[in-house]
C-alpha positions in Angstrom: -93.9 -133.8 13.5 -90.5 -132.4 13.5 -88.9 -135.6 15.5 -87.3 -136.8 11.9 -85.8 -133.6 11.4 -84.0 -133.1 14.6 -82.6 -137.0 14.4 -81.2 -135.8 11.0 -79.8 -132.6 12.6 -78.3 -135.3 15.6 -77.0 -137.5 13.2 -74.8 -135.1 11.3 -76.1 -136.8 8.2 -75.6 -134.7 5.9 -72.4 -132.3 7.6 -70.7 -134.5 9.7 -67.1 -134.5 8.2 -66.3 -137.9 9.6 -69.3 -139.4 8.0 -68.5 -138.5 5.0 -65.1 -139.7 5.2 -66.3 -143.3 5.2 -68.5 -142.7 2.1 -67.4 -144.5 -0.6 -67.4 -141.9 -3.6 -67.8 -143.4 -7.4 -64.8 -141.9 -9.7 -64.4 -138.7 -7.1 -62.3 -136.6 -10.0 -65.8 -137.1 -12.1 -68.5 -135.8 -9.5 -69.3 -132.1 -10.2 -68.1 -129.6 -8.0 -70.3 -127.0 -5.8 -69.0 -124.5 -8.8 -69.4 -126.5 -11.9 -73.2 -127.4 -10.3 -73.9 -123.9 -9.9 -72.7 -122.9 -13.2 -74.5 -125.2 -15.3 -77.5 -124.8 -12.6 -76.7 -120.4 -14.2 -77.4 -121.4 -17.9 -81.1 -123.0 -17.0 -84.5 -120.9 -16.7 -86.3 -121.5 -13.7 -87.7 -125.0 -13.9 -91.1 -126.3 -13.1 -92.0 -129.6 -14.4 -94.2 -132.7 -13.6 -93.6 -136.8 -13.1 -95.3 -137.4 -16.7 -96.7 -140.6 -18.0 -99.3 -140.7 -20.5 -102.7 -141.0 -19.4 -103.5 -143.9 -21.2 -100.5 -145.9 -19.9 -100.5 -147.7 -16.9 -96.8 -148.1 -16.1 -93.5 -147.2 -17.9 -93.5 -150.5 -19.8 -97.0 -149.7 -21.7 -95.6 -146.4 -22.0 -92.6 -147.5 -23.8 -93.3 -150.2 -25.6 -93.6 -150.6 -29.7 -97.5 -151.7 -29.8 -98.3 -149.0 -27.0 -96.1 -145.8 -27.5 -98.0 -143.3 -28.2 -96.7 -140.1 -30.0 -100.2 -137.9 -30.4 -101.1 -138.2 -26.8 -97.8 -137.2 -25.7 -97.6 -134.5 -28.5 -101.0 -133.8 -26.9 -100.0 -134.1 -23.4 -96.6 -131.7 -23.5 -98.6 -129.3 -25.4 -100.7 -128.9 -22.1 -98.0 -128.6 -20.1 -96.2 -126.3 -22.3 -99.3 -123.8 -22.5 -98.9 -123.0 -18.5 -94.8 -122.8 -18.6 -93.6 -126.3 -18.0 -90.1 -126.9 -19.1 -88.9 -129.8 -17.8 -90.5 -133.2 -17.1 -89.4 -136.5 -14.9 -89.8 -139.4 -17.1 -88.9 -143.2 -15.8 -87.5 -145.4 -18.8 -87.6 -149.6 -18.0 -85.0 -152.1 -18.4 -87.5 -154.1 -19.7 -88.4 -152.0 -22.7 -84.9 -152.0 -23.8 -84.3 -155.6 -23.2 -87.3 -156.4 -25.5 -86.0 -153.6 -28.4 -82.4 -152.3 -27.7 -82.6 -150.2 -31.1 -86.3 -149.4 -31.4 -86.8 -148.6 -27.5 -83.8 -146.4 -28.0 -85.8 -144.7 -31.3 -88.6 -144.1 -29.1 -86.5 -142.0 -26.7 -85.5 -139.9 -29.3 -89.1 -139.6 -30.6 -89.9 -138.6 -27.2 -87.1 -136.1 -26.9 -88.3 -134.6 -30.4 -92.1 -134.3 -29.0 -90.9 -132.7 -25.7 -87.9 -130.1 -27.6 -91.1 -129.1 -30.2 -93.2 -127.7 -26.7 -89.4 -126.2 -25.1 -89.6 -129.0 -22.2 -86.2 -130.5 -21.6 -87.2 -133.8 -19.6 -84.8 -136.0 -17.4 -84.9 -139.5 -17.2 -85.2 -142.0 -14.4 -83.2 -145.3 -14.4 -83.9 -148.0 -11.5 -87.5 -147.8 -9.4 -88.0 -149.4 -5.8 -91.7 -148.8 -6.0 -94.5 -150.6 -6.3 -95.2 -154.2 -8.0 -92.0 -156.6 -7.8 -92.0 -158.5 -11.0 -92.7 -156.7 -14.3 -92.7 -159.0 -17.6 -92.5 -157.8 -21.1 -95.7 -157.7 -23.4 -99.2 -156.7 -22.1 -99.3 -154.8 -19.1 -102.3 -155.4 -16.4 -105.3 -153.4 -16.0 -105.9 -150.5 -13.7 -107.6 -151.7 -10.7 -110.3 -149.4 -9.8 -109.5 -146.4 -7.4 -106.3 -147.8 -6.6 -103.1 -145.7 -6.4 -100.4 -146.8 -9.5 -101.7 -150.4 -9.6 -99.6 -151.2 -11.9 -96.7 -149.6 -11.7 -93.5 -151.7 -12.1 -90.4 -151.7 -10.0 -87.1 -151.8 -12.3 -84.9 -154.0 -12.8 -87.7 -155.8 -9.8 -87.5 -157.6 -6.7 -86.0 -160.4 -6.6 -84.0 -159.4 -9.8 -82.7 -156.2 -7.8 -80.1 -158.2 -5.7 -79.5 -161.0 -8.1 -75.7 -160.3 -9.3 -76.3 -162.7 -12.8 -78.8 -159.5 -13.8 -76.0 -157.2 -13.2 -74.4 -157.8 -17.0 -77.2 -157.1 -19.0 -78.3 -153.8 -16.9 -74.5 -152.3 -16.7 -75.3 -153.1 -20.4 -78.5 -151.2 -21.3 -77.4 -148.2 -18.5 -74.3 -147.9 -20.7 -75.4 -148.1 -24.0 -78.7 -145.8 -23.5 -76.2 -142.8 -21.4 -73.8 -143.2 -24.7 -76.3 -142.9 -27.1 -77.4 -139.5 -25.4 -74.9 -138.1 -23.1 -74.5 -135.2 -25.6 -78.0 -134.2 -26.0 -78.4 -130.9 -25.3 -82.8 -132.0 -25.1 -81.8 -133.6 -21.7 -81.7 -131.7 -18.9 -80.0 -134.5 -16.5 -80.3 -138.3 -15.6 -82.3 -139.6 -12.4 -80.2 -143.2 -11.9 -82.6 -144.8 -9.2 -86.1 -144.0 -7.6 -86.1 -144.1 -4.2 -83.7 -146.9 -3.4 -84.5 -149.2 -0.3 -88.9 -148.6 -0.7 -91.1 -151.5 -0.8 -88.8 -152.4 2.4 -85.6 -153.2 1.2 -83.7 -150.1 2.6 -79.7 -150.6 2.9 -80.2 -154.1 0.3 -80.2 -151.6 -2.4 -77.1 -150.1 -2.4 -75.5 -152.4 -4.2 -77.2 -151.8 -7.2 -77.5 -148.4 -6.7 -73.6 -148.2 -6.3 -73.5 -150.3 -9.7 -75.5 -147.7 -11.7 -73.4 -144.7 -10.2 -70.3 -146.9 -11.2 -71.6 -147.9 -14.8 -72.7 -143.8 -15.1 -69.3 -142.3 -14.0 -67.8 -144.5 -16.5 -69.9 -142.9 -19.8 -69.6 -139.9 -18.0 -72.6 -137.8 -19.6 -71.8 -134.0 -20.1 -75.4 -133.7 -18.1 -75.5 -134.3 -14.4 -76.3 -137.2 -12.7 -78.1 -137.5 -9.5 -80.5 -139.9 -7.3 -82.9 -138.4 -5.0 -83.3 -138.3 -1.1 -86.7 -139.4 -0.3 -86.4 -140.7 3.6 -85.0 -139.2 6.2 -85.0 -142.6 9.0 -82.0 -143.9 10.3 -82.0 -147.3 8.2 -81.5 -144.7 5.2 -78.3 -143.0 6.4 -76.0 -145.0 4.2 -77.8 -144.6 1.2 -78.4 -141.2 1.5 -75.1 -140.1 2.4 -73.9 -142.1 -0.8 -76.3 -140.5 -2.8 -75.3 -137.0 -1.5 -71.5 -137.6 -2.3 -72.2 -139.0 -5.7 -74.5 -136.7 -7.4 -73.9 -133.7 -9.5 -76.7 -131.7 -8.4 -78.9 -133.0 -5.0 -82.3 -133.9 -5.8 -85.0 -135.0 -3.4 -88.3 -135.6 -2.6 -90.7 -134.2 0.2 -94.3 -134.2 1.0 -94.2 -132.3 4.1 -96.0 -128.9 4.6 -94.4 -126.3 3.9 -92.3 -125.4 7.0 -91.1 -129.0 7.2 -90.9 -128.7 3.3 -88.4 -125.2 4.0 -86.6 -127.1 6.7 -85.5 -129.9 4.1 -84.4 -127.1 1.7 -82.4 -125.4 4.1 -80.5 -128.6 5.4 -79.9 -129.9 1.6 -78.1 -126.0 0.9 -75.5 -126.6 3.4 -73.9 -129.5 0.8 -73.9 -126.2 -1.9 -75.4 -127.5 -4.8 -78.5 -126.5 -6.8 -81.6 -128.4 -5.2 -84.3 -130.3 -7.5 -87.1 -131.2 -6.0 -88.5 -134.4 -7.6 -91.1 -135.0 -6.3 -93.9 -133.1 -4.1 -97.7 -131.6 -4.4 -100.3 -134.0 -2.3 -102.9 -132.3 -1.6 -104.7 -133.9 1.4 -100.8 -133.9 3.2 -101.1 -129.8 2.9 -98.1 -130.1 0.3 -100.2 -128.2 -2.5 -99.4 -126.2 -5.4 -100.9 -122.9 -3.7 -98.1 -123.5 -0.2 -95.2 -125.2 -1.8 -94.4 -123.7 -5.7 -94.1 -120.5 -4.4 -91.5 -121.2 -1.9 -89.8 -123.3 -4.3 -89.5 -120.4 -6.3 -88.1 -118.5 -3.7 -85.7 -120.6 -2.9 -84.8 -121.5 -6.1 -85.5 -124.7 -6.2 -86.6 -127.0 -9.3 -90.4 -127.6 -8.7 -91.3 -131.3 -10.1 -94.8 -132.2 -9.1 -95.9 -135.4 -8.9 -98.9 -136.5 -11.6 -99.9 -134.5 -14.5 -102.9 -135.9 -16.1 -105.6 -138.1 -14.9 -105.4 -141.6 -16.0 -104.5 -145.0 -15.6 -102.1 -144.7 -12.6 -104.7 -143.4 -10.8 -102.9 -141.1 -8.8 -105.8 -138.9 -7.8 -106.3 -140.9 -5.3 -103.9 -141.2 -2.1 -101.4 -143.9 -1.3 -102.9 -145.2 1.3 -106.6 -144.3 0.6 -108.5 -146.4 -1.9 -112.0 -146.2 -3.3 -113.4 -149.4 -4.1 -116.0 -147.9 -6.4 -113.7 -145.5 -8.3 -115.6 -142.3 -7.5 -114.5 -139.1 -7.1 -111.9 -138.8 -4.3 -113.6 -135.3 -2.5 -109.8 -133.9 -2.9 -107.3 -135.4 -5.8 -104.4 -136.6 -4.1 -101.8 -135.5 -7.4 -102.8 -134.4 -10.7 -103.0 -131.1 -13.0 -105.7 -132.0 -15.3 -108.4 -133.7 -16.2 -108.0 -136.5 -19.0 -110.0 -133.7 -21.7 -107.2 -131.3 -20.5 -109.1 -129.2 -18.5 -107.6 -128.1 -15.1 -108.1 -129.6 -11.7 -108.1 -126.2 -10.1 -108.1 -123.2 -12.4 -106.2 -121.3 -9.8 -103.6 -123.9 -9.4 -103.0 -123.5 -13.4 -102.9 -119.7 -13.2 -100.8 -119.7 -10.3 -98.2 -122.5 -12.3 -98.3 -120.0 -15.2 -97.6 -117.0 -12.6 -94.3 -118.8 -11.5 -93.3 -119.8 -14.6 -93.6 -116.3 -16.3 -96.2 -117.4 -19.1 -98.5 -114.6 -20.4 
């Protein structure tokens, strides 16, 4: 159980000073210091958010396309999370949507950004995606498949398309021109550039592109930070974890351990001395639960993003690796805050969420 953490500890990964030395850092004059983190880190409220898509969207693309963006149930939606303290939000954009609508996808955002600023929620967005199906395609997205976890969720830009250099143009293009059009928004809280890079086994392949976006990003150079998570600890990942350490404004990460794992993580990430977000966590059947984990967070002062907010079509009630051919009722939901009418999972788990977050 604690083997991972002790090779990370052995590997210096994180503090080793030689390590680090070999890291190639994006535009080093433009990556926030420890002080300027913690500053800006100062002028928030104590964050607790969710991963959000609409329930009745199945991926980002049916999100945030024309003929399926859906104001009212995200008006609906916010307003849920809102009522039990919520203030921030992780929300994944697609390449895909913009290369179909440069101008209207770019509309929708700031439709979005108006919904989520009317309920006080200040969302951040996520760029590139590792996870899940390899090849998305513009127009119609597929049915759920039934008890399946994310079915159809989309990778982003894809795989192959990920490595494939004559892609690299028309990405540095809709990177640049979306982080122009809102890198003075004060409705943002930060940008996520890539989603676990090197999942669905590609590992170290990925860093190219992920040192493209960091590269294309430094360039606008957003008054909000920029970050991209931690999310595996193995050795294959050292590389692209220590780039995304030395490149990021503020560390963010994601960790479905218990919760003395979970504090373990914390504690390693503080030694770098920058505010921690936690972008993902909250699976219940792993014992990474609302009830064991948000308070610490809290304690620690760490941003709490939960994966899953409403029951829908991604189907993340139900586990990873853990499906239900006949789409019953998993006996514990794997993510998830509410029920598609917007009643609570677990009343407790709403009453402790409003607890943390100060809500009357």
């Amino acid at each position: 159980m604690k083997c991972r953490l002790f090779m990370l500890i052995i590997a210096g990964l994180f503090f080793n000073a030689g390590a680090f030395a070999q890291v190639k850092t994006i535009a080093p004059e433009k990556v926030w210091s420890a002080k300027k983190a913690a500053d800006w880190y100062k002028t928030q409220p104590y964050l607790v958010g969710a991963n959000y898509i609409p329930a009745n969207a199945i991926n980002q693309l049916e999100m945030w396309q024309a003929d399926t963006f859906d104001p009212a149930t995200i008006d609906k939606e916010l307003g849920w999370a809102e009522n039990i303290g919520m203030k921030t939000m992780r929300v994944f954009l697609h390449s895909l949507a913009y290369k179909a609508d440069p101008a209207g996808f770019k509309l929708r955002i700031d439709q979005f950004l108006s919904i989520a600023d009317k309920h006080h929620i200040k969302p951040m967005f996520v760029f590139f995606d590792d996870c899940w199906n390899k090849v998305p395609q513009i127009g119609k997205q597929p049915e759920k498949k039934i008890g399946i976890h994310n079915s159809g969720w989309m990778q982003d830009p894809g795989d192959p398309a990920y490595k494939d250099p004559a892609n690299y143009p028309a990405l540095e293009t809709y990177v640049k021109d979306i982080l122009k059009s809102f890198s003075h928004d004060k409705r943002i809280l930060l940008w996520d550039l890539y989603n676990e890079p090197g999942n669905s086994g590609k590992t170290g392949s990925s860093m190219t592109l992920l040192s493209n976006i960091f590269t294309w990003a430094r360039a606008v150079n957003p008054e909000q930070p920029i970050t991209a998570g931690l999310w595996n600890w193995g050795e294959k990942f050292n590389e692209l974890n220590r780039f995304q350490l030395a490149n990021s404004d503020v560390i963010s990460y994601h960790c479905y351990d218990n919760p003395e794992l979970h504090l373990r993580t914390i504690e390693l990430l503080k030694f770098h001395g920058k505010p921690l977000i936690c972008t993902e966590y909250m699976a219940r059947t792993r014992n990474s639960t609302f009830t064991n984990i948000l308070p610490l967070l809290k304690k620690e002062n760490v941003v709490a993003i939960n994966w899953g907010f409403v029951d829908g079509k991604t189907n993340t009630k139900y586990a990873w690796d853990t499906p239900m051919a006949d789409g019953g009722e998993p006996a514990l939901w794997f993510h998830e805050i509410f029920k598609a009418d917007g009643s609570p999972y677990k009343n407790e788990e709403t009453e402790l969420i409003r607890k943390v977050t100060g809500v009357k």
